[in-house]
C-alpha distance (Angstrom), angle and dihedral (degrees) to the residues before:
residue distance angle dihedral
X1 . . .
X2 3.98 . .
X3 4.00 80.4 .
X4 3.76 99.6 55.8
X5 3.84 94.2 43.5
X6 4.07 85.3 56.2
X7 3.87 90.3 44.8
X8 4.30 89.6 57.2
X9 3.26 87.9 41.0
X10 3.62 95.0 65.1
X11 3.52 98.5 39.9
X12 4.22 89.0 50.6
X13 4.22 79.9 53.1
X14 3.34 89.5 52.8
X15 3.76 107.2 44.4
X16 4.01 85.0 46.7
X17 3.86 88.6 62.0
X18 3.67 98.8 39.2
X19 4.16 88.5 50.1
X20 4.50 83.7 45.4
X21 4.06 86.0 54.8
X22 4.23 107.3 42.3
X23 4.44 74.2 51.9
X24 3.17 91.8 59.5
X25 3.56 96.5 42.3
X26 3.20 96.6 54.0
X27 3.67 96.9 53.3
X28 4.05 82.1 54.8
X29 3.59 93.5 59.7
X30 3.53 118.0 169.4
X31 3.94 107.8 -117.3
X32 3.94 121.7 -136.4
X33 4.29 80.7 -103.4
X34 3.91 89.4 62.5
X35 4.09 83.1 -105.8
X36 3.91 127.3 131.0
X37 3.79 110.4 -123.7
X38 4.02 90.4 -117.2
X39 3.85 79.7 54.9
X40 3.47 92.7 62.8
X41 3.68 94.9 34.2
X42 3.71 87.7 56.8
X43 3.56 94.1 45.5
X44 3.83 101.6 45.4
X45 3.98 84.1 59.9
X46 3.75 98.2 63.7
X47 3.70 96.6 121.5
X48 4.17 121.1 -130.8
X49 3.45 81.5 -110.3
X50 3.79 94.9 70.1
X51 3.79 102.7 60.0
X52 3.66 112.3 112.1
X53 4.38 89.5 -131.1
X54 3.48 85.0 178.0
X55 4.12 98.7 68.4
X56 3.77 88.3 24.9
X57 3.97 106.2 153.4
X58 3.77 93.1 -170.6
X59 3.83 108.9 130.1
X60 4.18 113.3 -98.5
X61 3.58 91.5 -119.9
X62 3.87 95.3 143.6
X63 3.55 135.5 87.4
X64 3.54 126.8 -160.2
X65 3.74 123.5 -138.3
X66 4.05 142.9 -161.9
X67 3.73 91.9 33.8
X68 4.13 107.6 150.5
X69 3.69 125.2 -141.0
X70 3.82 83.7 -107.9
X71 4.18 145.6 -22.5
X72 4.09 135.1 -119.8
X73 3.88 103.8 -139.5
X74 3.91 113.0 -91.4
X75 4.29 87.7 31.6
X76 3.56 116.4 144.7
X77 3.78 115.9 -105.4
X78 3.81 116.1 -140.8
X79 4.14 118.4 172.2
X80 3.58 130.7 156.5
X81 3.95 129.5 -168.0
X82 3.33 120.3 -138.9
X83 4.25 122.4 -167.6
X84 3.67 119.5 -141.1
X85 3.16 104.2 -120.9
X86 3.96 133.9 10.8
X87 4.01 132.3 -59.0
X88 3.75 149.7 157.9
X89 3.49 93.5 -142.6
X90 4.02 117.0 101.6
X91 4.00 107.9 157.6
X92 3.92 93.5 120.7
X93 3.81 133.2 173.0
X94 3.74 134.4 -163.6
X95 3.45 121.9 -154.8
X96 4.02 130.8 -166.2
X97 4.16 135.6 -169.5
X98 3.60 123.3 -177.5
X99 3.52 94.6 -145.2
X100 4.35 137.7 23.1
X101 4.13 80.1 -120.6
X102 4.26 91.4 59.9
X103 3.56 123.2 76.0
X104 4.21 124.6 -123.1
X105 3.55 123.9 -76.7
X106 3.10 135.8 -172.7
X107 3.97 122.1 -105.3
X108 3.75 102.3 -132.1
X109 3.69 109.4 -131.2
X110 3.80 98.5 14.4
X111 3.90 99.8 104.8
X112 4.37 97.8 132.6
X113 3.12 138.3 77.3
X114 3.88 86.6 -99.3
X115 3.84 117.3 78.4
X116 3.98 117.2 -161.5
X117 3.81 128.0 178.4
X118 4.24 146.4 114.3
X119 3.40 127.6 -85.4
X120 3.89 103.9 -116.7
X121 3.93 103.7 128.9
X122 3.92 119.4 63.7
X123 4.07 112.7 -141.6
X124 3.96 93.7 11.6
X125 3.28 105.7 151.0
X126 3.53 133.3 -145.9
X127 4.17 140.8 -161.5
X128 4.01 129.3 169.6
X129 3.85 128.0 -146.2
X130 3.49 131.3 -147.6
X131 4.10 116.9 -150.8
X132 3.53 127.8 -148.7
X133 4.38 114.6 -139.8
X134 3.74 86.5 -86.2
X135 3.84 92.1 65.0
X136 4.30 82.7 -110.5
X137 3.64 115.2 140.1
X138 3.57 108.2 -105.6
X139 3.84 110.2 173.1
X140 4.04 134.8 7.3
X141 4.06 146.5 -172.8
X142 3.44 122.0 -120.0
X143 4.09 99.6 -110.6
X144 4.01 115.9 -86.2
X145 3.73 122.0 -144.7
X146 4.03 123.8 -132.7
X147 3.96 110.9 -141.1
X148 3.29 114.9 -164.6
X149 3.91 115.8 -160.8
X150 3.98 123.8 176.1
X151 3.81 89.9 173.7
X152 4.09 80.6 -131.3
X153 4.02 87.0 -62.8
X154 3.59 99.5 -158.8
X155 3.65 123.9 140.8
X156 3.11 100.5 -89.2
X157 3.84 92.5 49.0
X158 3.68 90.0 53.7
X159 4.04 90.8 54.3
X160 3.62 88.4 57.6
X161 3.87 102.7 41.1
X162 4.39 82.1 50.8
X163 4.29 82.7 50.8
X164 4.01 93.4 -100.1
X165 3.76 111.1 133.5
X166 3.63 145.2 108.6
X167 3.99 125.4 -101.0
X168 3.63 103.7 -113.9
X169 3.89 86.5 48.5
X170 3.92 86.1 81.5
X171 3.61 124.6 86.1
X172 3.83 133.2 -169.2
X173 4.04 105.1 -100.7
X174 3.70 129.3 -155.4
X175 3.85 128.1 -114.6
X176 3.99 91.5 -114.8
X177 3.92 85.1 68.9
X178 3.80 84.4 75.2
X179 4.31 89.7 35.6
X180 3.95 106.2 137.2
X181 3.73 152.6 66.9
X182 3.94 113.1 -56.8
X183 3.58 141.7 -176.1
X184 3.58 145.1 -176.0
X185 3.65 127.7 -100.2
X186 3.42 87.6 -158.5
X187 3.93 103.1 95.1
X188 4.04 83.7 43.6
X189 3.65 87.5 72.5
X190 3.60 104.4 38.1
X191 3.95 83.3 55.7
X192 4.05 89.9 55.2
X193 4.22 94.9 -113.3
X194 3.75 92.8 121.5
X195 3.66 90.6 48.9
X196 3.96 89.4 100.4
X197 3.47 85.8 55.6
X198 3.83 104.1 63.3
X199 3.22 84.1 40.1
X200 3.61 89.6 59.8
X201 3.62 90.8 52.1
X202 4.11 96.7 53.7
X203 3.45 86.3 61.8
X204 4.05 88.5 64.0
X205 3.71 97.7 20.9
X206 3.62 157.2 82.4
X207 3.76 94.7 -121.2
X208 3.57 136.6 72.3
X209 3.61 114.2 -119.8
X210 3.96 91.9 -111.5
X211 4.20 85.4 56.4
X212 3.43 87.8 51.2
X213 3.75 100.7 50.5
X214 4.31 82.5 54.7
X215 3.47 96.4 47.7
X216 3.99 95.5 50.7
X217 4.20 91.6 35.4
X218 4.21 78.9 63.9
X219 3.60 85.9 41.4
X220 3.66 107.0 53.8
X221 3.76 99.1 27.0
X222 3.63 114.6 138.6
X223 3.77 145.8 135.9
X224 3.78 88.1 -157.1
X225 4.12 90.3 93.3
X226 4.27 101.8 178.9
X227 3.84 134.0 8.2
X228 3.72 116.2 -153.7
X229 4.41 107.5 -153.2
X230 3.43 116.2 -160.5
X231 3.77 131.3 156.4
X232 3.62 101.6 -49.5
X233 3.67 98.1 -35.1
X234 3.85 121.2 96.0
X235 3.66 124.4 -165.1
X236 3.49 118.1 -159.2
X237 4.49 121.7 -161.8
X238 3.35 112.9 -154.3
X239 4.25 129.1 163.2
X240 4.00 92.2 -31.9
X241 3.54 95.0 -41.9
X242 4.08 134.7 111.8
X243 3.72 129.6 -155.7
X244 3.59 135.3 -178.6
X245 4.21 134.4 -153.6
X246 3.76 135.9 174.6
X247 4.09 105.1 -136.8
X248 3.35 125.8 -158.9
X249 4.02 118.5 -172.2
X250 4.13 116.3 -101.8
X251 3.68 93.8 -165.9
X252 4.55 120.3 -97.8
X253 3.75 130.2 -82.9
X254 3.55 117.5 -139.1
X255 4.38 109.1 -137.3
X256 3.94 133.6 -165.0
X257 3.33 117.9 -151.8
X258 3.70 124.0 -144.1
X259 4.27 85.3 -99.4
X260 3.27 95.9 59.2
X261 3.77 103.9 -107.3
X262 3.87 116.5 116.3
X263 3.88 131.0 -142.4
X264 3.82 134.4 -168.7
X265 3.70 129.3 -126.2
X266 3.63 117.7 -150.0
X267 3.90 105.6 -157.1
X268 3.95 123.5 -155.2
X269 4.19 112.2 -168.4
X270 4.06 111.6 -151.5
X271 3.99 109.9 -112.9
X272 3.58 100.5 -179.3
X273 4.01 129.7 -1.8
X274 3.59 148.0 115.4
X275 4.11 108.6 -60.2
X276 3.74 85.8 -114.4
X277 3.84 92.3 74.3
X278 3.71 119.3 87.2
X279 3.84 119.0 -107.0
X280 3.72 92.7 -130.3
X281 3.92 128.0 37.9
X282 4.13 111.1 -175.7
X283 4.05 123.4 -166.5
X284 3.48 123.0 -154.2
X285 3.76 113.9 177.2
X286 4.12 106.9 149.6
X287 3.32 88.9 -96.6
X288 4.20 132.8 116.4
X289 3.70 102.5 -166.7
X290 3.67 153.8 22.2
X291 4.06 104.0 -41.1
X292 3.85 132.6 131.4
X293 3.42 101.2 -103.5
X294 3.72 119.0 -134.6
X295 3.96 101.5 -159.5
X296 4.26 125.5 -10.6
X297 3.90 141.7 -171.7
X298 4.07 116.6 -113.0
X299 3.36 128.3 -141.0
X300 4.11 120.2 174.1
X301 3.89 135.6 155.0
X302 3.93 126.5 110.6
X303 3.37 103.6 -94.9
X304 4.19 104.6 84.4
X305 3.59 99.7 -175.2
X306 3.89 94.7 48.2
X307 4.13 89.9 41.2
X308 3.93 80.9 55.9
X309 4.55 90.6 54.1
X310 3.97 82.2 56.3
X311 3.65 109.9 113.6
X312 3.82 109.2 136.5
X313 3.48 109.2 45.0
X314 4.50 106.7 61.8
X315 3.34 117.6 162.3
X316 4.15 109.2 -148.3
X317 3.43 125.4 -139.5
X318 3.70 130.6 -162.1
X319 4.18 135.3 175.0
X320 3.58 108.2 -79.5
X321 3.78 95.9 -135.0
X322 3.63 83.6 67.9
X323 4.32 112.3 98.3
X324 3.86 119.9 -157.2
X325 3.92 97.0 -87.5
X326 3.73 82.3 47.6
X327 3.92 93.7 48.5
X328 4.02 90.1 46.5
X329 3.45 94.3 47.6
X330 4.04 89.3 58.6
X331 3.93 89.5 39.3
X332 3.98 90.9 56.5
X333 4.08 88.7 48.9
X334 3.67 96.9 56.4
């Protein structure tokens, strides 16, 4: 009897253990991927903050857009990243280092396609991720740089960028201040992109944002769409057509304005070129004296003193690696 009770025993033991082990399978299920569920559990935790960005071998198949030519300190940041080509997928990361010698982190808050922040760290750099539905990085940007430029925004720098300053302040400025690839706004606001802009400015102003769309369209109208600077030669793009000058500097012309404020004109005379380029060329840029300039007003025609009575009509020019978030961003700083 004792015998049989120890036999059932055993075999209750045993069925107990094989029941505790086809549980455990089971919650160890082989997924369709050949991958235990607590594999996948364990691998769909692996935080943003975990990918090594800087050996990422996810194809660069994102551009970044809106970034401006440079920042004042305190400007607001607005980027966007845009995928070539189409997908569902929108669990995106941006990622920042100070330097080339840090490693990525994660921007806290930045997970869209949208990146928003304030200029407040000159040289940070910045990249965005895109990540597939197993949390794998499946696309990247190339890293963007954040330039931060105060143009030495003292106060007395900020008197003479508002037209406040004192004649022998000025000083004669060479044609490489202007050296560069330029474009013009112009076709920006005949497309509506600076629309935000005057609309920025009737917030602050005595316009409506309407008035100041017509006062800038006779501003910045133009046919002459980009300006390549280089040396002394300056090539000018206008309605299919190039022409070249040689420029040689004719001194600057200090201007008041019927405000109050003041402005300079520095004034290039053509030396040699084709007879479709202007005899005179004049910059005007808010600044007095020798600076890299970061954006400028043209004036040109062959007349000097009647280029000088010109005060309505300013065709803008900005870098032409610059896009229109890029172009707005540097309109709303200034």
């Amino acid at each position: 009897m004792k015998r049989s009770l120890f036999i059932l025993l055993n075999i209750m033991l045993l069925s107990i253990f094989l029941v505790a082990c086809a549980g455990t399978k089971n919650q160890e299920q082989v997924t369709g991927s050949g991958e235990t569920d607590s594999e996948v559990q364990e691998k769909k935790e692996v935080s943003s903050d975990e990918v090594d960005i800087k050996n990422l071998d996810a194809p660069e198949d994102i551009k970044v857009e809106g970034l401006a030519d440079h920042y004042h300190t305190g400007d607001k940041i607005k980027l966007t990243a845009v995928l070539d080509g189409e997908t569902e997928q929108d669990h995106w990361h941006w990622y920042s280092r100070e330097n080339p010698n840090e490693d990525w982190k994660a921007v806290e808050g930045q997970e869209a396609k949208e990146f928003t922040g304030e200029a407040s760290v000159n040289g940070l750099e910045l990249k965005v991720v895109l990540f597939n539905n197993d949390d794998k990085p499946s696309a990247q940007s190339a890293s963007v740089k954040i330039l931060i430029n105060d143009h030495g925004q003292d106060e007395v720098s900020k008197l003479i960028y508002k037209g406040i300053f004192e004649d022998s302040q000025v000083k004669d400025r060479p044609l490489s201040d202007w050296e560069g690839d330029w474009q013009s706004i112009y076709p920006y606001l005949l497309s509506g992109d600076l629309d935000e802009v005057f609309e920025h400015k009737a917030e602050s102003g005595d316009m409506t944002a309407e008035e100041y769309k017509d006062y800038y369209t006779v501003g910045y109208k133009t046919d002459l769409e980009r300006i390549v600077i280089k040396d002394n030669s300056v090539t000018f793009f206008e309605n299919g057509q190039e022409y070249t000058g040689k420029y040689e500097s004719d001194g600057y012309e200090i201007l008041t304005y019927e405000k109050g404020n003041r402005g300079v004109r520095f004034i290039f005379k053509l030396v040699d070129g084709t007879e479709n380029m202007p005899k005179y060329i004049q910059f005007s840029d808010h600044g007095i004296f020798p600076a890299d300039s970061y954006h400028f007003h043209l004036y040109w025609g062959d007349d000097r003193e009647k280029l000088l009575e010109e005060v309505t009509h300013w065709p803008t020019y900005y870098p032409s690696n610059l896009d229109a978030n890029g172009i707005v961003n540097e309109l709303l700083a200034h």
